[in-house]
C-alpha positions in Angstrom: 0.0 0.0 0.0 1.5 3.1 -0.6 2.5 5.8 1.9 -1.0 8.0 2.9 -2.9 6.0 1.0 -5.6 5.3 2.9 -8.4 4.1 0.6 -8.5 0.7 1.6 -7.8 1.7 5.8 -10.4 2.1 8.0 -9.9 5.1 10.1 -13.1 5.9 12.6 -12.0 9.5 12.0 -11.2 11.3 8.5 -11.2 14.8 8.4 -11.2 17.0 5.4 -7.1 17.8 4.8 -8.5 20.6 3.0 -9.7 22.6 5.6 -7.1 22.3 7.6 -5.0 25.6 8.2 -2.5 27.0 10.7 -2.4 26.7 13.7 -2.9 22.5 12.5 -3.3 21.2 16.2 -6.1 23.9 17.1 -8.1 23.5 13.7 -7.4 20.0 14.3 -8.5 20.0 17.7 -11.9 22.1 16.3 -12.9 19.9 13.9 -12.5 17.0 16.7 -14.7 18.7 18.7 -17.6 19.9 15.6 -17.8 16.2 15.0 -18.4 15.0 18.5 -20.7 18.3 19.8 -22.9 17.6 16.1 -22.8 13.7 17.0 -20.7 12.9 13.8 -18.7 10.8 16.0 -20.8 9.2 18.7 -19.8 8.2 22.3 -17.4 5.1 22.6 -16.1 5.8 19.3 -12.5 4.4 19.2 -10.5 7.5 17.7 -7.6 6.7 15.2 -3.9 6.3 17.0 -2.0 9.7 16.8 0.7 8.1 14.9 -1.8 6.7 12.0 -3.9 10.0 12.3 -0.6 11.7 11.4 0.6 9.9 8.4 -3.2 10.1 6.8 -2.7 14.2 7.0 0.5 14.2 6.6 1.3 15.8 9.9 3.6 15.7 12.2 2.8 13.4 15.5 3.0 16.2 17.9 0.5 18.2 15.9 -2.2 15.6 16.7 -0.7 14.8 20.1 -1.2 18.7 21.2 -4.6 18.2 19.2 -6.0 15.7 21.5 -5.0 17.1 24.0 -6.9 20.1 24.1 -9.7 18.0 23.4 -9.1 15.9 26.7 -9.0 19.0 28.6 -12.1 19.8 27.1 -13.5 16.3 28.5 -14.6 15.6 24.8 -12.3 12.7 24.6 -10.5 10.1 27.3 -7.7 7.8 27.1 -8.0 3.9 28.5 -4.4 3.1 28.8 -3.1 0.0 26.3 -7.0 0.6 24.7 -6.4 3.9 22.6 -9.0 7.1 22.9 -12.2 7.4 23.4 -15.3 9.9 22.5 -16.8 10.7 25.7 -20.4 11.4 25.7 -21.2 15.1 26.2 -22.3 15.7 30.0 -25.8 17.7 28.4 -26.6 14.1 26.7 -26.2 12.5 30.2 -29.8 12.9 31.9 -31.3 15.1 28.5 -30.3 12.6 25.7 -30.3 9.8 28.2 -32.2 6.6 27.0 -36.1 6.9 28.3 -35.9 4.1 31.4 -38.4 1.4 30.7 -41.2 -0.1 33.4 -38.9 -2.6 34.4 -35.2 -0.1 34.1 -33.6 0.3 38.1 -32.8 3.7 38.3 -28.9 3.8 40.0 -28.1 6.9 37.8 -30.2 10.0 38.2 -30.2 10.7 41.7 -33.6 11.4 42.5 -34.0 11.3 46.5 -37.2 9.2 47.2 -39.8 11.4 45.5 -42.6 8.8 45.7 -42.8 10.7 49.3 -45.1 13.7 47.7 -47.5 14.0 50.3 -46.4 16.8 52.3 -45.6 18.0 48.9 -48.9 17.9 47.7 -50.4 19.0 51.6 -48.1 22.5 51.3 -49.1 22.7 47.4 -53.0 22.5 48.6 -52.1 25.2 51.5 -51.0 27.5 49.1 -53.4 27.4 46.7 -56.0 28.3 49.4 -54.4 31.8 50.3 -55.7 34.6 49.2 -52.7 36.4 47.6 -52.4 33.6 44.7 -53.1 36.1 42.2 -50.0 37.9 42.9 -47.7 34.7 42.4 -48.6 35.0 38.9 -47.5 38.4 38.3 -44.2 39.5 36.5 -42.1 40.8 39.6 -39.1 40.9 41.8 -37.2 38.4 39.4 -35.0 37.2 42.5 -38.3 35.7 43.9 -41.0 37.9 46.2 -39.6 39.2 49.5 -41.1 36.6 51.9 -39.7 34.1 49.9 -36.2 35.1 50.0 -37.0 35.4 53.6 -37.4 32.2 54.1 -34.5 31.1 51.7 -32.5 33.1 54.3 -33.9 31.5 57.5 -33.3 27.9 55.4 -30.0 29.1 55.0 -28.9 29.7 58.5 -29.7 26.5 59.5 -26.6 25.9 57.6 -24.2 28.8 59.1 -25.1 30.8 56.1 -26.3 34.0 57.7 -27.5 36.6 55.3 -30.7 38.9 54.8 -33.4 38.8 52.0 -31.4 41.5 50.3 -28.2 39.1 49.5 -30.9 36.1 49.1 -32.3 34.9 45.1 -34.0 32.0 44.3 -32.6 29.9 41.0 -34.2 27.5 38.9 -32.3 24.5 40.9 -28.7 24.2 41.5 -27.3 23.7 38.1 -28.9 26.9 37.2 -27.4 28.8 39.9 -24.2 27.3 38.8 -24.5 28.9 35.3 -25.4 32.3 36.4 -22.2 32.5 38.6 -19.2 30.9 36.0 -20.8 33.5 33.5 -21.3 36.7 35.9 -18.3 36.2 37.9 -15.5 34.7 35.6 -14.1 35.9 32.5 -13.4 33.6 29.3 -10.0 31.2 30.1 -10.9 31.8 33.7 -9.5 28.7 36.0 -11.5 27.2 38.4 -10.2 24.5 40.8 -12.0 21.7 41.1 -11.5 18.3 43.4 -11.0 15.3 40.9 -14.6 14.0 40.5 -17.2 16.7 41.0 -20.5 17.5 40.1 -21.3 16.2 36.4 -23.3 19.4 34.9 -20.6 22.0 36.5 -18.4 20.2 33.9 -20.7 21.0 31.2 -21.3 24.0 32.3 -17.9 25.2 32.3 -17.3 23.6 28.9 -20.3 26.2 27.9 -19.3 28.9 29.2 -15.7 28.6 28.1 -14.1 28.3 31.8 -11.6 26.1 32.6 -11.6 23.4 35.3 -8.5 23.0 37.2 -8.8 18.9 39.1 -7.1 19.0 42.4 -5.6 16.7 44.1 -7.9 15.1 47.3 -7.8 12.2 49.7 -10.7 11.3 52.1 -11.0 14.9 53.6 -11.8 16.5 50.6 -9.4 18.8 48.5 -5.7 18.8 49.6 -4.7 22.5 51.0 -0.8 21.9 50.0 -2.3 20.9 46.2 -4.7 24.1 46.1 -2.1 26.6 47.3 0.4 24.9 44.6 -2.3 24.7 41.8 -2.8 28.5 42.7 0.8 29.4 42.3 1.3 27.6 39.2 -2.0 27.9 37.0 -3.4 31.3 38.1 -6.7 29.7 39.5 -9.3 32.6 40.1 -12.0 30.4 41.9 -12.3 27.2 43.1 -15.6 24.7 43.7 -16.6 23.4 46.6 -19.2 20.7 47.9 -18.8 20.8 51.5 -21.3 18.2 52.4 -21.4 14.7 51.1 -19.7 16.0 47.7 -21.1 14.4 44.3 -20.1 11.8 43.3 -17.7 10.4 46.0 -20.1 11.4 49.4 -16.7 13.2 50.7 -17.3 15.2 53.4 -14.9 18.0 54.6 -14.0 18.4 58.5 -14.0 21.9 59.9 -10.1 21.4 60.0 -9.4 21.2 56.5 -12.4 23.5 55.9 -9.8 26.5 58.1 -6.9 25.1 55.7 -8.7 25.6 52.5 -10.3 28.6 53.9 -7.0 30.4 54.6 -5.6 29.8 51.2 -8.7 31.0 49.3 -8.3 33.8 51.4 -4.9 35.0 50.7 -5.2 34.1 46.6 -8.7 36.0 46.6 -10.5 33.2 44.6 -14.0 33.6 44.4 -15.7 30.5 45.9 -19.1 28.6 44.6 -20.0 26.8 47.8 -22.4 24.0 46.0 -24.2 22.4 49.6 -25.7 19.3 48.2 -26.6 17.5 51.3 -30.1 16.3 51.6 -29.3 16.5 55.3 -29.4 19.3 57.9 -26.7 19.5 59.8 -26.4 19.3 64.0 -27.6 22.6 65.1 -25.2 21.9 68.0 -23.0 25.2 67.0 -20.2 22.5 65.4 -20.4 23.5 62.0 -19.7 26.0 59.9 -20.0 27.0 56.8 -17.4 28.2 54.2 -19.5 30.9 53.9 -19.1 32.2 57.2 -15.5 31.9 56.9 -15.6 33.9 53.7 -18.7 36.1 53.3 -17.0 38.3 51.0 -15.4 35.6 48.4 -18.4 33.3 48.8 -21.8 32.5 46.2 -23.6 29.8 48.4 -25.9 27.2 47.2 -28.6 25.8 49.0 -29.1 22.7 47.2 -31.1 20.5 50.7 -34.2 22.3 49.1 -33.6 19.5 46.4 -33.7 16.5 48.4 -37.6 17.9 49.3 -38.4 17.2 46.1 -37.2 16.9 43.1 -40.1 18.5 41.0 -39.8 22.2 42.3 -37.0 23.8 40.8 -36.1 25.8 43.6 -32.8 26.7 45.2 -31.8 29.4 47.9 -28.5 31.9 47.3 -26.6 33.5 49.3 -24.0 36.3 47.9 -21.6 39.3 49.0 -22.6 42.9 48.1 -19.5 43.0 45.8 -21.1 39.7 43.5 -24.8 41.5 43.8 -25.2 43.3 40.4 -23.2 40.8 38.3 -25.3 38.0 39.6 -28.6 39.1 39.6 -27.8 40.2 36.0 -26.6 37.1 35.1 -30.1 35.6 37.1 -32.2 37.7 34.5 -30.9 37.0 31.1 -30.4 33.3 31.7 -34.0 32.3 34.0 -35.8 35.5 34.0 -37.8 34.5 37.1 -38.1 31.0 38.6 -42.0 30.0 38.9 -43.0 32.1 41.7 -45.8 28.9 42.6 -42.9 26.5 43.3 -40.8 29.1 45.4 -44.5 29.7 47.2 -44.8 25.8 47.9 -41.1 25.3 48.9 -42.0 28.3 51.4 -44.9 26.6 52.6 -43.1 24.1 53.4 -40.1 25.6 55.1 -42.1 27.8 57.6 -44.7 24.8 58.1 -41.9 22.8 59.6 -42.5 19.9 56.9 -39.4 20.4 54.9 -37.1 20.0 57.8 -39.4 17.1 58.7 -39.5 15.3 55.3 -35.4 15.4 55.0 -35.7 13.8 58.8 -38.0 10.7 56.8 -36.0 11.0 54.1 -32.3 10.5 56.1 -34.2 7.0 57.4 -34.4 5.6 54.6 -31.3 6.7 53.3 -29.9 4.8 55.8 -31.4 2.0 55.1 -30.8 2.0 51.6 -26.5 2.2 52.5 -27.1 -0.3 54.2 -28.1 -2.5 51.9 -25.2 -1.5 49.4 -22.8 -2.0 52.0 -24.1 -5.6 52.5 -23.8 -6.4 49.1 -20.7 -4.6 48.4 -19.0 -3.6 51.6 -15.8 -2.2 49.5 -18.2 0.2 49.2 -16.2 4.2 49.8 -17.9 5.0 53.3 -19.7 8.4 53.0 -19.6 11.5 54.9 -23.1 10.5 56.1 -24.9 7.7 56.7 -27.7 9.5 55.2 -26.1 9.7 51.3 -28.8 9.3 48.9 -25.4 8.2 46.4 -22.4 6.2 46.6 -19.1 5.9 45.4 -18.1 2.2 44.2 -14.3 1.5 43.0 -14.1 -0.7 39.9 -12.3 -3.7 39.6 -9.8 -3.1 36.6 -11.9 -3.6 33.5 -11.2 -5.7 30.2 -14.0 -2.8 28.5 -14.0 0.5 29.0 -16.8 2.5 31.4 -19.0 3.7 28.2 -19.4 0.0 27.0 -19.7 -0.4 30.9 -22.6 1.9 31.3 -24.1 0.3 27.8 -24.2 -3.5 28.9 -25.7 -3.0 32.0 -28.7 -1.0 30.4 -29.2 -4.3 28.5 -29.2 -5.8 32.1 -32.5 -3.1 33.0 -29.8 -1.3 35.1 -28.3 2.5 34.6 -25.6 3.5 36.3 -22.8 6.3 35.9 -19.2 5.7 35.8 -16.4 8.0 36.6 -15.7 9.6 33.3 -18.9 11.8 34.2 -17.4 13.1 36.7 -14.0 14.3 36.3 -11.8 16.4 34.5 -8.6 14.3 34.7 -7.3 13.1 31.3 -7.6 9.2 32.5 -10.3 8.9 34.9 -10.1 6.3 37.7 -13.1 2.8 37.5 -15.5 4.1 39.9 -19.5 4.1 39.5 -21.8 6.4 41.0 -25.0 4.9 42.7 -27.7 6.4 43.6 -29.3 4.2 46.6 -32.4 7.1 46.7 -33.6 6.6 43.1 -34.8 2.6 43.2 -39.0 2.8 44.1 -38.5 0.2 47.0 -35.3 -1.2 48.5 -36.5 -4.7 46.7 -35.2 -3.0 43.6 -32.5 -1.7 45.0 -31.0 -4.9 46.4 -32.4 -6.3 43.0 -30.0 -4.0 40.7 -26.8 -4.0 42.6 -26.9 -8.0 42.7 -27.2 -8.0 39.0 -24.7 -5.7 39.2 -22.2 -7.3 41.6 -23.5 -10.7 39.1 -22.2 -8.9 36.0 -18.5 -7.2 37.3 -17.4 -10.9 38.7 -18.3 -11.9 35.4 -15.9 -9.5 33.9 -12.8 -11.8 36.1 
């Protein structure tokens, strides 16, 4: 065959030589990335070795090297080491594009926090429609949410050590929204943002989106490493840094108040702006023991109040606390993305909030939760023990695996089980074989116990 003559080689990936211009790598690296955002190239896709990539465009192998590359950092493409690369699926095709679950599908993927329990739900919802300013919900006003509401967000809020007033308080359409408005109000294009090593999926996506930069920093049990954030700080000019504080997603990490004054002291002194994302379903011992970062850093800090979440999944509501200094930029940014959350579910999350039901449906709700670990840990005790024993998700290490965690993800949906693996979740080039599983979604712990046995069933028969 001779040299570049590719006609009778099957590459997965052939782009068009001709409209390839200088810089190579980065119009390289763009057409990689039109053909995997436009689904050209689907997820799992095995892309051509560098080396064969190279000789079909007659490049040089660096050129593609530094092409994939930027792609990996983009999280559009991972490496499986002796396997080759891999396109990953886009974290916006993870819950939207997700195949529709069938009658008989176990939910382990979406973590959905036992909302069969709907009727204090529905109780608040019937409250609410009884009162006689309903009319008003309906109006186009205060697009932060209506005064009482943020009022209550507030009160929520310091529950958590988050102490602010109604006039540093907005209500989002959920977390991820929240999330959105602050990497585009508050960060500039190229903007690094550290980030521990697995985080939250749809920041990843988010990010990608709004053209920051996630920095992954090193962790252990504790959370993030100070030592690796002050060094990531002095090496990559990082200008924020993410934060779960509280049973972080995916690995249920939770940080002691210790590490919490480490990290605090660093973000401090490199004035990074800090998105405190609290995702625990749980509130915490109102014993005076814990503190927020918030607290610590009232004037670096955009808190979310995710626990509103874990009430139930349906009302897209979440509480926000912010500094003076974010306060135009934010509320801005609130505007042109959400225009105004749906005044009736901020009214029914109210309801519930100064009812007492919320706090009391997270109380039934952390009962279960425990029974549902401990189920998991009965069937796989290797299990990564979470910062509470109320997690409505776990963190499972993988065996090493003969396929890789797409193919993973795929076979097991053939087995009526989803699941998520650890590619979701990170932005390190190589990812680690974890799975994320989320103990809340199943409708009864029988079908819980039911899909992680044919789970455990299907890794040993991957030995």
């Amino acid at each position: 065959m001779p040299t570049n003559s590719f006609e009778n080689f099957y590459l997965s990936w052939l782009p068009d030589r001709t409209q390839l211009k200088r810089p190579f790598y980065l119009t390289l690296a763009n057409a990689l990335e039109g053909d995997i955002i436009s689904g050209k190239l689907a997820p799992g896709t095995r892309l051509p070795p560098q080396r064969e990539l190279a000789d079909f465009l007659d490049l040089n192998f660096t050129t593609v090297t530094q092409a994939y590359n930027l792609c990996r950092e983009k999280n559009l493409i991972y490496g499986v080491t002796g396997r080759g690369t891999f396109v990953s699926p886009l974290p916006g095709k993870t819950a939207a594009e997700a195949p529709r679950a069938s009658a008989t599908m176990i939910e382990l993927g979406l973590v959905k926090g036992f909302d069969r329990i709907r009727t204090p739900i529905i109780e608040a919802s019937e409250n609410v429609l009884k009162k006689g300013y309903i009319e008003e919900l309906y109006n186009y006003t205060e697009p932060a949410g209506h005064l009482h509401q943020r009022a209550a967000g507030a009160h929520w809020m310091s529950q958590m050590d988050v102490h602010t007033d109604s006039e540093h308080t907005a209500i989002f359409s959920g977390a991820q929204n929240a999330i959105s408005a602050a990497l585009l109000s508050l960060f500039r294009i190229g903007d690094k943002v550290a980030v521990d090593e697995y985080t939250y999926s749809n920041l990843i996506g988010a990010a990608r989106l709004s053209h920051i930069r996630l920095h992954p920093v090193r962790g252990d049990e504790y959370g993030m490493l100070p030592d690796e954030l002050a060094e990531a700080c002095r090496r990559e000019s990082v200008r924020g840094i993410f934060l779960m504080p509280n049973c972080a997603n995916p690995t249920t990490c939770t940080i002691p108040e210790k590490r919490k004054d480490e990290l605090s002291e660093i973000i401090a002194r490199n004035k990074l702006i800090l998105i405190e994302d609290d995702n625990t379903g749980i509130l915490p011992q109102q014993d005076g023991s814990y503190h927020s970062f918030f607290s610590r850093l009232p004037g670096q800090t955009f808190y979310i109040c995710n626990s509103t979440m874990a009430l139930c999944n349906g009302l897209r509501v979440a509480f926000a606390a912010f500094p003076e200094a974010f306060r135009s930029r934010l509320l801005n940014a609130l505007f042109y993305l959400n225009i105004k959350t749906s005044s009736l579910d901020a009214e029914i999350t109210t309801e519930l909030i100064l009812s007492g039901k919320a706090a009391k449906l997270l109380e039934q709700k952390a009962l279960l939760a425990q029974e549902r670990n401990d189920i998991l840990d009965s069937i796989f005790p290797e299990a990564v023990k979470p910062g509470s024993t109320s997690a409505f998700f776990r963190w499972l290490p993988l065996p090493e695996l003969r396929i890789d965690q797409v193919e993973l993800e795929r076979q097991l949906m053939q087995r009526n089980v989803r699941c998520y693996c650890a590619y979701r979740f990170t932005a390190l080039r190589t990812p680690g074989n974890f799975v994320r599983l989320a103990v809340s979604s199943p409708d009864s712990a029988e079908m819980l116990q039911k899909g992680l046995l044919i789970l455990r069933n299907y890794l040993q028969s991957l030995n």
